[in-house]
C-alpha positions in Angstrom: -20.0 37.4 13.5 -20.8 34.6 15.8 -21.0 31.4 15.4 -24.6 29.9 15.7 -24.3 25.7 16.9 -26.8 23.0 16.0 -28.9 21.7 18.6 -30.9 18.4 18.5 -34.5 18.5 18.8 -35.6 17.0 22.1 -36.4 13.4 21.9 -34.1 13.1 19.2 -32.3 10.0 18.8 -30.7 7.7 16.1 -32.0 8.0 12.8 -34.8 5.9 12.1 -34.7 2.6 10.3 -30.8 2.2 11.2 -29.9 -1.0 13.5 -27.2 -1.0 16.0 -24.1 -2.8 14.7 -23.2 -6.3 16.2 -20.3 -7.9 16.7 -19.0 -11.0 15.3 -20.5 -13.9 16.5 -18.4 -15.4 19.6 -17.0 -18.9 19.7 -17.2 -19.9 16.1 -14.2 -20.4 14.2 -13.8 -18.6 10.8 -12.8 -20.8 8.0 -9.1 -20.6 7.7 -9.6 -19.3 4.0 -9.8 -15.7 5.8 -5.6 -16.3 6.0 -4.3 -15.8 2.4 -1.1 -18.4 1.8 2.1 -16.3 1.9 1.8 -13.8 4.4 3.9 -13.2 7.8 0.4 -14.1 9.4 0.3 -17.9 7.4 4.1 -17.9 8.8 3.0 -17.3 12.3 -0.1 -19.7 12.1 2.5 -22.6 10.6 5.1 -21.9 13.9 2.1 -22.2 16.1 0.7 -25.3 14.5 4.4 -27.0 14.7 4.3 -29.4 17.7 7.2 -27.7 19.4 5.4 -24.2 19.4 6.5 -20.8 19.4 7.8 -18.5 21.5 7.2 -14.6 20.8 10.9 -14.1 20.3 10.4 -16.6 17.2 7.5 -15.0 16.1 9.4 -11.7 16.3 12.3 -12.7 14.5 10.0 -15.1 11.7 7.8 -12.4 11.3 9.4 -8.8 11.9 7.3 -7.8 14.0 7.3 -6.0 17.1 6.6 -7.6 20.5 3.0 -6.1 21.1 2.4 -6.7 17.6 2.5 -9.9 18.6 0.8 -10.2 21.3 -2.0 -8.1 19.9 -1.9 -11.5 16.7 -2.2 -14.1 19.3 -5.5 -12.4 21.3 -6.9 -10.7 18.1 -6.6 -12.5 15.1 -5.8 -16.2 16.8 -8.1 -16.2 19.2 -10.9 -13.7 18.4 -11.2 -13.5 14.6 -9.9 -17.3 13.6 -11.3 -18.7 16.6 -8.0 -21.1 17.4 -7.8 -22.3 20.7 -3.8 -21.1 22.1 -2.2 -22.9 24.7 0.6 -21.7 26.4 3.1 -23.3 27.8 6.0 -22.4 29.9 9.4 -24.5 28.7 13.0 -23.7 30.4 11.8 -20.4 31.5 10.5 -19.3 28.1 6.9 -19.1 27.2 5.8 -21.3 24.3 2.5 -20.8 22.4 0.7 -23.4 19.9 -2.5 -24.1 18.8 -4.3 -26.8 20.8 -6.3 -29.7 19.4 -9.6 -29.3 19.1 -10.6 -32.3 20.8 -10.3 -30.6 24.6 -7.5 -32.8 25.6 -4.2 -31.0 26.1 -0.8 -32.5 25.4 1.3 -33.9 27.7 5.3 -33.4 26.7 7.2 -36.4 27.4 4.5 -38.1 29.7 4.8 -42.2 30.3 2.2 -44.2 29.6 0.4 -45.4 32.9 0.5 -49.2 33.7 -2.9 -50.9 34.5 
């Protein structure tokens, strides 16, 4: 017995009345209730906001994670999902992520204060 297969009739597309799914909306933070208190994610997100940072060997070892599972936190759930501006930072040869004020301005580490 054969097999008989389907064919689409021509000019056959989507079903109608079914919208194409978007994405989330870019550049708008998620409220930070979408982290629940507890987690190895809240862990992470308390290292980053500390003003020394974190490197991904801390997060490895804080959270148990692997180092592309960390990397993969930082881009998807810092930066696209939650919205949290990273900076990164590169400290004694080690690179050092934290979450950057909101305000634009960047931190300067140990900078004197300019005389007028």
């Amino acid at each position: 017995m054969a097999k008989t297969t389907k064919k689409r009739a021509p000019g056959s597309k989507a079903k109608p009345g079914r919208r194409p799914r978007r994405s989330a909306s870019k550049g708008k933070p998620r409220p930070e209730a979408v982290t629940q208190p507890g987690t190895k994610q809240a862990l992470a997100i308390a290292k980053l906001r500390s003003a020394d940072g974190a490197s991904i060997p801390a997060l490895m070892e804080a959270t148990g994670w692997q180092q592309h599972s960390v990397r993969g936190f930082l881009a998807g759930v810092m930066r696209k999902r939650l919205g949290l501006p990273l900076e990164s930072t590169k400290i004694d040869g080690s690179r050092v992520y934290r979450i950057a004020e909101r305000g634009g301005a960047r931190r300067q580490p140990d900078a004197e204060p300019q005389a007028s």
